[in-house]
C-alpha positions in Angstrom: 62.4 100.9 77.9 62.5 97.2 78.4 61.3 96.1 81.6 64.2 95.6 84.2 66.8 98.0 82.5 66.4 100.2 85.6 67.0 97.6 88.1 70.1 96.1 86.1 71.9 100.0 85.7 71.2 100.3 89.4 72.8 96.9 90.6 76.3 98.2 92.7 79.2 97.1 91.3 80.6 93.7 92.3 84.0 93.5 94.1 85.5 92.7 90.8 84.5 95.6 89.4 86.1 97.9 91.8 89.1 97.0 91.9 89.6 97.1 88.4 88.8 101.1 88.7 91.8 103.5 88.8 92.6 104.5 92.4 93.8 107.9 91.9 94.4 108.1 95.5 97.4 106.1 94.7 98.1 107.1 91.4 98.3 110.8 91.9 100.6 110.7 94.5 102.7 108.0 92.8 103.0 110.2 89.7 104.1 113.3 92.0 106.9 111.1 93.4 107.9 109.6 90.0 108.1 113.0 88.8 110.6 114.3 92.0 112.7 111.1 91.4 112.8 111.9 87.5 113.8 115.1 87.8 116.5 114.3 90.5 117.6 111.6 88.6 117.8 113.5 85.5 118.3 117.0 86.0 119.4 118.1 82.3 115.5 117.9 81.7 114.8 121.5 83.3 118.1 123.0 84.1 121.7 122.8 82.7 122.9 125.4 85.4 125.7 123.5 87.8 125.0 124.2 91.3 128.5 124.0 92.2 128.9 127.1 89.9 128.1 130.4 91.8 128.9 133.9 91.4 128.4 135.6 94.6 127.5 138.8 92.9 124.3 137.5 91.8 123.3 136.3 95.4 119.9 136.3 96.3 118.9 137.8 93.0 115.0 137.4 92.1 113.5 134.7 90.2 113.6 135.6 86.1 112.4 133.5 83.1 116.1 132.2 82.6 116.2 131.1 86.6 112.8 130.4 87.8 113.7 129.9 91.4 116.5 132.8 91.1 119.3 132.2 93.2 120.5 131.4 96.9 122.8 133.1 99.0 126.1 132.2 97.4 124.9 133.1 93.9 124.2 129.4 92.7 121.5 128.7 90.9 118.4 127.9 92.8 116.3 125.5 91.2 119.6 123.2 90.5 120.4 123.6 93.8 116.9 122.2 95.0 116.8 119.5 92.6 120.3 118.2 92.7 119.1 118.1 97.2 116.4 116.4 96.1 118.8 113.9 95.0 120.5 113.3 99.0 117.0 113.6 100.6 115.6 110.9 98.4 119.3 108.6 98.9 118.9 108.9 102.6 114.9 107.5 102.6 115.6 105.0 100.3 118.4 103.5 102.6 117.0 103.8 105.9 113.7 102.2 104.7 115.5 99.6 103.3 117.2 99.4 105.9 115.0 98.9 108.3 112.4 97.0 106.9 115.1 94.1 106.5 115.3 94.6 110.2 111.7 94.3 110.8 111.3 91.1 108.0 114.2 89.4 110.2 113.2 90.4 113.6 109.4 90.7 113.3 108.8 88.3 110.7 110.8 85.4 113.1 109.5 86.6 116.5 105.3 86.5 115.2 106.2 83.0 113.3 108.4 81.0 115.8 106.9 82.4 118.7 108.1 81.3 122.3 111.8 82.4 123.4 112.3 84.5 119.6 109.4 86.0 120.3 110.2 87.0 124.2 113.7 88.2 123.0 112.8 90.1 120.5 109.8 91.9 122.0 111.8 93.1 125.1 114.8 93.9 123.0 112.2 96.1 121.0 110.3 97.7 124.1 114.0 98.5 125.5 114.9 100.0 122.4 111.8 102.3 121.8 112.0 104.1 125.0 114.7 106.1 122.8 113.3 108.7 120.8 114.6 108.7 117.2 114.8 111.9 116.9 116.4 112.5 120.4 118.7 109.2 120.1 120.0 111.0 116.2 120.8 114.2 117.2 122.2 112.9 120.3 124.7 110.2 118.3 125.2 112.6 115.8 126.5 115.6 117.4 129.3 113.6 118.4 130.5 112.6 114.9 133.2 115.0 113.2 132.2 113.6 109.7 128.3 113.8 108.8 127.5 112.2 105.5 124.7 110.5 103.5 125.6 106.9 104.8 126.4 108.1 108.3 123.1 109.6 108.3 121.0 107.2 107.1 123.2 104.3 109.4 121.5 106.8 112.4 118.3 106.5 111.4 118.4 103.0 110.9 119.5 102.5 114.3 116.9 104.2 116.2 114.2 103.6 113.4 113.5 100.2 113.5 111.5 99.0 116.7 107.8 100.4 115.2 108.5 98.1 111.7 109.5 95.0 113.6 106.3 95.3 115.7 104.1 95.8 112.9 105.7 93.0 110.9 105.5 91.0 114.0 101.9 91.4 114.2 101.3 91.1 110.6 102.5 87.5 110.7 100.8 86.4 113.7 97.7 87.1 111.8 98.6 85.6 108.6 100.3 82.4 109.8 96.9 82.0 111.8 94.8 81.5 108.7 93.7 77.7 108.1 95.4 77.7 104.5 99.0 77.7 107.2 97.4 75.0 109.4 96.8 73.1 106.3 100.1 73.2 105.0 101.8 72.7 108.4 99.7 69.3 108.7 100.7 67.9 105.1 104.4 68.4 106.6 105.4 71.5 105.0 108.5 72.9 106.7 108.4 76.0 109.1 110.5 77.7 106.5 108.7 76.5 103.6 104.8 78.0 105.4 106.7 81.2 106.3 108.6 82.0 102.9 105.9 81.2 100.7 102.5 81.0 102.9 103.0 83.6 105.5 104.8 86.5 104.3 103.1 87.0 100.7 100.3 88.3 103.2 102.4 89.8 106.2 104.2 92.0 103.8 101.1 94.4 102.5 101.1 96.3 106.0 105.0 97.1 106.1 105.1 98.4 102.6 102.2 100.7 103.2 104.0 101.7 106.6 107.2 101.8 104.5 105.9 104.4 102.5 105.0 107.1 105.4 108.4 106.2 107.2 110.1 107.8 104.1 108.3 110.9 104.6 109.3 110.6 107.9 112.5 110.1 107.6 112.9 112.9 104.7 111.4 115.7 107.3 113.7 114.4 110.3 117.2 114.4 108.3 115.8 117.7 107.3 115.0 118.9 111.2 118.6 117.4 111.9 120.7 119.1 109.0 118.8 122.7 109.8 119.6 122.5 113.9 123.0 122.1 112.3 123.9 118.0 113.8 122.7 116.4 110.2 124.4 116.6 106.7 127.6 118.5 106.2 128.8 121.1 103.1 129.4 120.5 101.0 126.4 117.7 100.5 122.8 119.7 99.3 119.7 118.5 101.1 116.8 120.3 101.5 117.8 120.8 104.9 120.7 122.3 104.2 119.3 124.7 101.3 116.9 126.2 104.5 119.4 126.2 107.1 121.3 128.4 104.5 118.5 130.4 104.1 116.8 131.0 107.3 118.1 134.3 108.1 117.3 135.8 104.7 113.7 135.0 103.9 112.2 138.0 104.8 115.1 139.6 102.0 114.7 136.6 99.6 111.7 135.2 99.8 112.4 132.6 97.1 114.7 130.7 99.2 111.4 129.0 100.6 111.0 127.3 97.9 113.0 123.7 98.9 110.2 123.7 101.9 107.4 123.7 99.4 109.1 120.6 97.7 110.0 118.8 100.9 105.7 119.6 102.2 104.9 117.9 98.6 107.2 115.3 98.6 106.5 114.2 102.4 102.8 114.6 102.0 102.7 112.2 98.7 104.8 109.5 100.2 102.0 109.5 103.7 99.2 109.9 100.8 100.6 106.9 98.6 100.5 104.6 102.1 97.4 105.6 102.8 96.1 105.0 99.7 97.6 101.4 99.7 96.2 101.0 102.6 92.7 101.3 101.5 93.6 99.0 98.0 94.7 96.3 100.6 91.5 96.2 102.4 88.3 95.1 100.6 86.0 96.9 103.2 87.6 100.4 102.2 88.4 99.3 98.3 
């Protein structure tokens, strides 16, 4: 063996080199959520049953090789059933995180970069504001609303979601814009908009999309909690949430109809396993 072999093999790998490895901590639960969003985008690729199509003489018959998930109380067919609410839990996450993370690039991103009476404003606007639960402040607003839909839902949740994105965004930019590359640009005469667009949040936005990521599990498991205490979606709309509230008196009959609670633990734990994982890429101590 030629002398210094040893030492070169053992030499760590450079920064470089890691992050040019696969992070499966992201991956996998990326290609878990690509696969739910597939399938309820697409149904047709594992079931042509309609779920509007029941026969209440096959009601909570067992799961068979031509219906894998067998069939819920009214005699539709399961696995349609789950995949088609798979659909409205997915619609609902997507909004209200989009939702509010406009919020919190408005109000967070112009409170940590302007600073003085923005900042004051929107701080104790925020602090006011998260003294309501948002789990509390939704059942509370919806319970008093005849009509319960996807938008109306996701509206709610948006509402009382917001405060905890604008205070991480607001902190996020605080810490970027006090970097010496936004001193520098500020002194050559840049404008405030200018630094904050282009400077600022490029590197203020890494936290809120990791955070984005858990909030949608979040949000999935509390539309969920609302639609099976009976103050969240309405029939004839199929969440998850409504597929259990259905089913919760039957289980110990049909224990089959557990089935959208296994998709809604998988779903919820990828989406808090993708932030985390992004996390970790961001940060070159943990990469």
């Amino acid at each position: 063996m030629l002398p210094g072999v040893t030492e070169i093999a053992a030499v760590p790998p450079t920064p470089a080199r890691r992050r040019r490895r696969i992070r499966w901590d992201v991956l996998l639960p990326a290609l878990v959520l690509l696969g739910v969003v597939l399938l309820s985008t697409f149904p047709s690729l594992v079931t042509d049953a309609d779920p509007q199509s029941c026969q209440l003489g096959r009601s909570l018959e067992a799961p068979s090789a031509a219906h894998p998930f067998g069939f819920s109380v009214f005699g539709c067919d399961y696995l349609a059933e789950s995949i088609y609410a798979s659909r409205t839990s997915l619609t609902i996450a997507a909004l209200t995180v989009v939702g509010t993370t406009l919020i919190a690039l408005v109000l967070g991103s112009g409170a940590g970069f302007y600073g003085g009476w923005v900042d004051v404003l929107v701080s104790r606007f925020t602090d006011v504001w998260t003294a309501v639960p948002l789990l509390l402040g939704a059942i509370v607003v919806l319970s008093a609303l005849r009509v319960r839909g996807v938008l109306t839902v996701s509206l709610v949740l948006i509402v009382f979601g917001w405060p905890a994105m604008v205070r991480l965004q607001r902190a996020s930019v605080q810490e970027a814009a006090a970097h010496e590359y936004v001193t520098a640009a500020r002194a050559l005469g840049a404008r405030p908009r200018r630094v904050l667009l282009r400077h600022v949040l490029p590197n203020a936005l890494r936290p809120l999309l990791s955070y984005a990521s858990a909030y949608a599990g979040l949000v999935i498991g509390i539309e969920a909690t609302l639609t099976y205490v009976g103050v969240g979606l309405q029939q004839p709309v199929l969440s998850w949430g409504q597929l259990l509230l259905q089913a919760q008196d039957r289980l110990s009959q049909a224990p089959h109809l557990i089935v959208p609670a296994f998709m809604l633990v998988l779903v919820v734990s990828s989406l808090v396993l993708l932030a985390q994982g992004l996390r970790r890429a961001a940060d070159p101590l943990e990469g």
